[in-house]
N, C-alpha and C positions, 0 to 999 in steps of 0.2 A: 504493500500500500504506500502511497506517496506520500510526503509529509505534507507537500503544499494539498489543496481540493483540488476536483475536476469542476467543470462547469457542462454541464449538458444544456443548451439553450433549444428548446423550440420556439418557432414563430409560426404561427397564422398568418392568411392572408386576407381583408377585409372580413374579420370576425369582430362583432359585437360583443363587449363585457358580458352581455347578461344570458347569450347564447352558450350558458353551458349548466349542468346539472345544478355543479358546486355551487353556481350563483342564484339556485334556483327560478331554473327556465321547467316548466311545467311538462314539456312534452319532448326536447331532446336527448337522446342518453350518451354521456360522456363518463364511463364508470373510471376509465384507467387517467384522466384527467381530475376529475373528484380525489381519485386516491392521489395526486400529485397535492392537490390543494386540502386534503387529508391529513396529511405532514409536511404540512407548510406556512406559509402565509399568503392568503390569497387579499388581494389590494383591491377592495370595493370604486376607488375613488381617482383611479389610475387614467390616465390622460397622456394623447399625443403630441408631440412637439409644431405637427402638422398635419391633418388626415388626410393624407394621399403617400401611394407606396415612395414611391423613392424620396422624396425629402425627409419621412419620417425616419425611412431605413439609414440613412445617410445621418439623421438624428444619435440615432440608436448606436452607429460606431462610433461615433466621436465625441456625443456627447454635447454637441452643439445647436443651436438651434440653426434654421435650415436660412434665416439672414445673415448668419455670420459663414456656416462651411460651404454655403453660394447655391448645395443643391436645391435653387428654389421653388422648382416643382418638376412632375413629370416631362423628361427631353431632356434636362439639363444633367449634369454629372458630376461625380466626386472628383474634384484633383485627385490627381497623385500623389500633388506635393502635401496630401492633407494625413496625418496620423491618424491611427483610430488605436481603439482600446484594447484592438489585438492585436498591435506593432507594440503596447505594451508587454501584453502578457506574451511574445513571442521572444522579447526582448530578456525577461526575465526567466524563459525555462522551458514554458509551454510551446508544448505541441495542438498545432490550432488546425482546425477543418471546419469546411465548409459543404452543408449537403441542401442542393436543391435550390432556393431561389435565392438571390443576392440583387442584383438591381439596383447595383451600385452607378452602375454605366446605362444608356439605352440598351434594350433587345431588341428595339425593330432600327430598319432602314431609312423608314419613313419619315420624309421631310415634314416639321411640325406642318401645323391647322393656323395657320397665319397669311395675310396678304404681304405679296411679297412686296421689301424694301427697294421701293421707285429712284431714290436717292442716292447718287453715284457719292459712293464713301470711299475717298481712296486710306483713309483708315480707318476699316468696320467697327472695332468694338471699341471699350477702353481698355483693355488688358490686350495683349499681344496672346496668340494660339499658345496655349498649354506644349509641351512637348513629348505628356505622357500619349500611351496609345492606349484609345478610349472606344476601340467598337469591339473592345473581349466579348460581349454578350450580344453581339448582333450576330445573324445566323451566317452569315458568311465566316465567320471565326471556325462553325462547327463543322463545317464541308470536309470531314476527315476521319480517319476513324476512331472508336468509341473509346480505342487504349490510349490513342495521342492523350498526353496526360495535358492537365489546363496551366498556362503557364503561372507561375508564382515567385515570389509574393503577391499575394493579390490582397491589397489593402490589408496584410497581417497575417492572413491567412496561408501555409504551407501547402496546403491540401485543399485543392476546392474539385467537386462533382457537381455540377453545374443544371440546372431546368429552368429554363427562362419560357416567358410569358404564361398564361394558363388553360384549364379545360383538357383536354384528351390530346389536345395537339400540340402540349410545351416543344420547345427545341431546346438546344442547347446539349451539353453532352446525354442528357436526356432522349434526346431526338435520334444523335449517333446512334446510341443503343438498341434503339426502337426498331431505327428502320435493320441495322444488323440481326436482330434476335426474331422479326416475326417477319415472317417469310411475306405474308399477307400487307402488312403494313399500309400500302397506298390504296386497299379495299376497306380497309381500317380506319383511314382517314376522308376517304370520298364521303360526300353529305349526302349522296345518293344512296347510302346504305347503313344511313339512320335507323336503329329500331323504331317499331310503332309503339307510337303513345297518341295520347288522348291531351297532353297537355296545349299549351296556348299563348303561355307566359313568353312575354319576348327572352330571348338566347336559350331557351330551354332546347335542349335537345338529348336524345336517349343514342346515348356511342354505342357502340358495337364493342371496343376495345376491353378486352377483359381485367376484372379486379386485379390480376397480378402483373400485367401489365400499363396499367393505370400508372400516372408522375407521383399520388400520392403514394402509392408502394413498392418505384422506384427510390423515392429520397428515404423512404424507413431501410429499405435492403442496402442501403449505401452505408447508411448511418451505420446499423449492425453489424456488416463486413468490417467497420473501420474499428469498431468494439472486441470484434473478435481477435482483429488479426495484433491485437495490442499484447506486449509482452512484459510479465513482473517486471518492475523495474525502470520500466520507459516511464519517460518524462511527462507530468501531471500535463491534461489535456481541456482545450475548449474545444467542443463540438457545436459547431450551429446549425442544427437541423432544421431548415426552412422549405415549409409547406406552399404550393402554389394556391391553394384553396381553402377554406373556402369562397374564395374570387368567381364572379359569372366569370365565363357562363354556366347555368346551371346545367350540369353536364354528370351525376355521379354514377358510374358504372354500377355493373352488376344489380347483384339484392339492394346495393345502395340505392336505387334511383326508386322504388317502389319501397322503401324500408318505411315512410312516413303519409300519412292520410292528408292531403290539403285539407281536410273538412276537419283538422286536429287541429288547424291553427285560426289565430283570430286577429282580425283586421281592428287592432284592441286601439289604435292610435290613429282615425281617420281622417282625411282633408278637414272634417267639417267639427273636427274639437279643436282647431287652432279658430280663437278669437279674432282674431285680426289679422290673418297671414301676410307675410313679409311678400315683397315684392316680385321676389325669384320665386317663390309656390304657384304666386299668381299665377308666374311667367309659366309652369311648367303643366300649370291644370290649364291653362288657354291651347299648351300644341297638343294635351293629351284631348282637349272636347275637338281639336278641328283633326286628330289624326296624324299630326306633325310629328314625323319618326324624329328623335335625334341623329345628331352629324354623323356620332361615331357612334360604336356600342359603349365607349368610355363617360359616356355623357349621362350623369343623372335624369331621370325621368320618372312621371308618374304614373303609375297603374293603376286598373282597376282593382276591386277587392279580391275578385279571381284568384288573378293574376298576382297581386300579395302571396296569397295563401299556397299559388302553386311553386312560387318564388322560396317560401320559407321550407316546404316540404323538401325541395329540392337542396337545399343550404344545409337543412338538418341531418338528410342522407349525406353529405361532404363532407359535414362536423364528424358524424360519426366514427367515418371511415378515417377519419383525420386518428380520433381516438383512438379504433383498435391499432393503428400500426404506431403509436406512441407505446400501446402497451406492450408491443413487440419489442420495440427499442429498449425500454424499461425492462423490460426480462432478459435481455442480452447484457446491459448493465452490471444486471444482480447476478449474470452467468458470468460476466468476467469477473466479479470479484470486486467490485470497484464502487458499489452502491454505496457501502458505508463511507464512502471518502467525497462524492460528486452530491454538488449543489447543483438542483434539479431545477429549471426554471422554464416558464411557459407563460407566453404573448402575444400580442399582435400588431399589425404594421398600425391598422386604423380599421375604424367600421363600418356597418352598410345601414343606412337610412332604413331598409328593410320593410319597408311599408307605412315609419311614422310619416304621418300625415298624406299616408299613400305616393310617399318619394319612392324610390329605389337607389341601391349606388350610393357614389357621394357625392359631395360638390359642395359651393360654396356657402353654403349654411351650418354651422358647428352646430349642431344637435349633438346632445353623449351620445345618439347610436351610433356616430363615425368617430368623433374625438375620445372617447371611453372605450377602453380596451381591457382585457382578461391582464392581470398580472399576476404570477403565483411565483411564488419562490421558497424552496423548500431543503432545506439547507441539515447536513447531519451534523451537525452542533444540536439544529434543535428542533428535530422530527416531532412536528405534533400541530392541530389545525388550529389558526390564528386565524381573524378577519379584523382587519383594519380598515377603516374608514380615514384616516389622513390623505390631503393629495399627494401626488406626486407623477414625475412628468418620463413618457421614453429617455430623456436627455438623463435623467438619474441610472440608467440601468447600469451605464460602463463603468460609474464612480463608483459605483455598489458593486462591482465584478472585482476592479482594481482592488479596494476595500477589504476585500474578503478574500485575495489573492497575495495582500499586505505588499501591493506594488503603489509607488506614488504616479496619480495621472501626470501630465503635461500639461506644459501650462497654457492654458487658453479654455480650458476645457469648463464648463457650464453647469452640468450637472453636478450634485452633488447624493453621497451615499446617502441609503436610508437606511442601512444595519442596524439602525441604534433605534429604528420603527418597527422592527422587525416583533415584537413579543407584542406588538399591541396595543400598547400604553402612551404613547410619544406622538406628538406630531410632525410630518416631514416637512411638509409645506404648508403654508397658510393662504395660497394661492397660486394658480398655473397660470401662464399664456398661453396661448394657441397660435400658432400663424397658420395665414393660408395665402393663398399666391396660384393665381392661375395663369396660363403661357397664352390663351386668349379670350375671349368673350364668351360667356355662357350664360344658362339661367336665366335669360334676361337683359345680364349687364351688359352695357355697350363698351366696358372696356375689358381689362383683363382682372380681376378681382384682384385687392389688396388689402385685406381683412387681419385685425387684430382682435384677439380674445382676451379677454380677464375671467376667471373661473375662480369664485374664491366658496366656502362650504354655504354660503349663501344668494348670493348671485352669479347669474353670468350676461354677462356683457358685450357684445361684441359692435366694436367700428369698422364700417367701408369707406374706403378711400373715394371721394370725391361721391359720395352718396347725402343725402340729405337725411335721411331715416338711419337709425342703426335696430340694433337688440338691446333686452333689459326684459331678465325674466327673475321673479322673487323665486329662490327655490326652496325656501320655507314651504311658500304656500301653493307654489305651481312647479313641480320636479319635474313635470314632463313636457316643460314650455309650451304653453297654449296660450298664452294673452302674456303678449307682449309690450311691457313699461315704457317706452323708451322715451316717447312722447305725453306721459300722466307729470301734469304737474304737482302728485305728492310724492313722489319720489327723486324728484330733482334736486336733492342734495345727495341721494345717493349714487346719482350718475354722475353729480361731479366728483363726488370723494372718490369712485371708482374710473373715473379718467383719470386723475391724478396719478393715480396708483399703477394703471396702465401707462402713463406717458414716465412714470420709476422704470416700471419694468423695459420700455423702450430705447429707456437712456444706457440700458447697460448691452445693446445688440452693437456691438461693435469688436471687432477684433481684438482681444488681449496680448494677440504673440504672431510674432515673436516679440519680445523685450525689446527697449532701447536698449543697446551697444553703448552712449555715450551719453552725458551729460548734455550735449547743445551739440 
C-alpha cells in the first residue's frame, strides 16, 4: 500500500445534482453511487465555475475560473502554457491517467456558428497564435490505429485513452477501437438501422450498438485494465474516469433504453409555474409554438410534457448504466488491493434544465439544474455518510486533491480546499459565482451572453451584460425560482448589497501569476 492516497475521480456529463438515488430522486437507481456517497460526503450545495462542458472542465484542472484560464466557452481551448493540478501531482510522484472524455481542446473541425469577420485585420487577435498543438481531440488526430498510444503529457496527465464527443458515435481513440473490434461497425452506425421505438422526443434514438460495446463500457474497461495491470509498489495514482453521458443524445443501448417508464416521470416544474418568465423562456416557448427547430442540437430548447418525460426516461436508463460500470471499476479497486488507501470521488461537468420550466439542455439561464452538480467525496480516513449543505465551487476540487495529496498548488490558482468541511460541521463558502459566456447569440439574445452569478444560501442573483432586466430569486421562500425579484421595489436593498458583493467577487478575476520578477 502506498503511503501517499490514490484519487479515483469520476465525472458525468451534463448530470443534475438531484439525478441520483443518494440525493433522493424518486424513480432513478444508482445503488453502486449511493454506496460511494454511503462512505462519504456527499455536497448538497455544490456549484459550477460555468455550466457548459469545457470551461467548466478546464475549471476543474486548474482551479481557475474560466475569465482568468481564457477557456471561455465551448470552441475555445486550454493553453498549454496553462498548469493544472495534475502537473502537480505528476510532479510530486503520481502516476496520473486519463479515461474517456477530457475536452480540454475542441473535438470537432467545425468552424464556430459566427458571421464571418468582414474587416481586413492585418493583426487578428490581441495575443499572437499559441505554439502548443491544439487539435489532439479532433478526429483527424485519430485516423490511426487503436494501439498508437495518445501523445503525453497531456495537461499532466501520463496516460490518456481518449472518447471524445457523445451518444453511440464518440470518436477518438474510442472510435479507433470500434471500428477495429466490430467487424459490422458502419451498419452500427448508419441511422438507417435505428431500432424501432415508439418515442418522439427530439435526439432520441434507439442504436443498435451493443451494451459492451457502448463508450460508457469502453471508459469502465479502460479504467479496470489500468487497475489491474498496477503492481505492489508503483507509485500512488490519479485516475480520471470521465463519462461521455449522460449528455443527449438520448441514445442508451440495450435493456438501458427500455429500463425506465416515461409515464414514471413528472413534468413537476412547468412553463406555467415561473411567475414572470425571463426573456430567453419567452424566447424559447415563441420557436417551440411556431415549430422553430434550433441551429444546432447544442442549442437549448423547449419541449412538450411528452417529450420531458420521454427525455428523463431516457437520461435515467444513461445514469444507470453510468452506475453499474462505476460499480465494476469499484470492484476492481477493492480487487487490486488498493481500496483502503484511494479517495473515491464523483461529479459533474454541469446540468441539464431537464424539463424545469419545460427547457431542455443548457444555456444561458443558471437555474441549479445546470449550475448544481453531484459532488461526493469519500475518502479512507473517514469512510462513513456525511451531507453537507455548505457551498462550494468545481474551482475547489484541485485545492482539495492537492490538500489531501499534502502537495502545495501554484500560484495563481483560485480555488481553495474544503477538507476541513468534510465531517459536516464547517462552512466552505458563504457564496459562489457563476460565469457564463457564450461564442454567439442564442435564447433570444442579440449578442453573445455575458452573464454573472452571485449564489449565496439565500439568494441568487444573476447580471446580463448590456440587458436591462436581470435575476433575483429569495430562496428562503422560492428554491425553485419561479417569481423572479429583480424589479420589486422591497427588495432593492438587497440587490444592491448583492451587486456589491458581486462587483468583490469580480475585482479579484484577474491573473495572479506569474509574480512580478522586480520591484519597478
Amino acid at each position: 500500500m502506498t503511503q501517499k492516497p490514490n484519487f479515483l475521480l469520476f465525472i458525468t456529463d451534463q448530470h443534475r445534482a438531484d439525478w441520483l438515488g443518494c440525493a433522493g430522486h424518486p424513480v432513478v437507481r444508482t445503488p453502486n453511487i449511493d454506496a460511494i456517497a454511503a462512505k462519504g460526503t456527499r455536497f448538497e450545495d455544490f456549484h459550477v465555475a460555468l455550466p457548459v462542458c469545457m470551461p467548466n472542465r478546464a475549471s476543474l484542472m486548474t482551479g481557475r475560473m474560466p475569465s482568468v484560464h481564457g477557456l471561455r466557452h465551448n470552441g475555445c481551448l486550454l493553453s498549454e502554457r496553462a498548469n493544472t493540478f495534475v502537473d502537480v501531482l505528476a510532479a510530486g510522484g503520481y502516476a496520473t491517467a486519463s479515461f474517456g472524455k477530457s475536452h480540454l481542446q475542441p473535438f470537432t473541425d467545425s468552424p464556430p456558428l459566427r458571421k464571418e469577420d468582414q474587416v481586413e485585420r492585418l493583426v487578428p487577435e490581441a495575443w499572437r497564435p499559441d505554439t502548443g498543438k491544439y487539435t489532439k481531440e479532433e478526429p483527424a488526430s485519430f485516423d490511426k490505429p487503436s494501439d498508437a498510444l495518445f501523445e503525453t503529457p497531456y495537461y499532466g496527465f501520463q496516460h490518456v485513452e481518449m472518447a471524445t464527443s457523445h451518444g453511440d458515435q464518440c470518436g477518438g481513440q474510442y472510435g479507433q477501437w470500434f471500428r477495429e473490434t466490430v467487424p459490422n461497425w458502419q451498419e452500427l452506425h448508419d441511422p438507417a438501422n435505428e431500432l424501432a421505438h415508439d418515442y418522439t422526443c427530439p435526439q432520441a434514438y434507439r442504436t443498435p450498438i451493443p451494451e459492451d460495446k457502448y463508450p460508457t463500457a469502453w471508459v469502465a474497461d479502460k479504467a479496470i485494465s489500468y487497475l489491474e495491470e498496477r503492481k505492489a509498489g508503483d507509485d500512488p495514482f490519479f485516475a480520471f474516469v470521465s463519462f461521455p453521458d449522460p449528455h443527449h443524445p438520448f441514445n442508451p443501448p440495450g435493456k438501458y433504453w427500455d429500463m425506465y417508464d416515461p409515464n414514471d416521470f413528472d413534468v413537476d416544474l412547468p412553463y406555467d409555474a415561473h411567475q414572470n418568465p425571463t426573456p430567453p423562456m419567452q424566447h424559447e416557448t415563441k420557436m417551440w409554438e411556431t415549430g422553430e427547430e434550433p441551429a444546432i442540437p447544442q442549442f437549448a430548447f423547449r419541449a412538450s410534457d411528452q417529450h420531458v418525460r420521454e427525455a428523463k426516461a431516457l437520461t435515467a436508463g444513461m445514469i444507470t448504466m453510468i452506475d453499474d460500470h462505476i460499480g465494476r471499476v469499484i470492484d476492481a479497486l477493492k480487487a487490486s488491493g488498493e481500496y483502503d488507501n484511494t479517495v473515491i470521488i464523483f461529479t459533474s461537468d454541469h446540468g441539464d434544465y431537464l424539463g424545469d420550466f419545460n427547457l431542455m439542455l443548457k444555456g444561458a439561464i443558471p437555474l441549479p439544474s445546470i449550475t448544481r452538480v453531484p459532488m461526493i467525496w469519500s475518502d479512507p480516513g473517514m469512510r462513513k455518510g456525511v451531507q453537507t449543505g455548505t457551498l462550494a465551487s468545481t474551482i475547489d476540487i484541485s485545492a482539495s486533491i492537492l490538500d489531501r495529496a499534502g502537495l502545495a498548488p501554484y500560484n495563481g490558482i483560485q480555488g481553495s480546499s474544503f477538507l476541513e468541511a468534510l465531517d459536516g460541521t464547517q462552512v466552505h463558502r458563504d457564496e459562489v459565482m457563476i460565469e457564463h459566456n457564450d461564442g454567439g447569440p442564442r435564447m433570444g439574445f442579440t449578442k453573445a451572453v455575458r452573464a454573472r452569478t452571485l449564489r449565496t444560501k439565500d439568494w441568487r442573483m444573476s447580471i446580463f451584460a448590456g440587458e436591462a432586466w436581470g435575476e433575483l430569486y429569495d430562496l428562503n421562500t422560492d428554491l425553485r425560482e419561479c417569481n423572479n425579484l429583480w424589479d420589486d421595489p422591497s427588495v432593492k436593498d438587497v440587490r444592491a448589497e448583492l451587486t456589491l458583493r458581486l462587483v468583490d467577487h469580480l475585482t479579484f478575476q484577474m491573473d495572479e501569476s506569474p509574480r512580478a520578477t522586480r520591484l519597478a
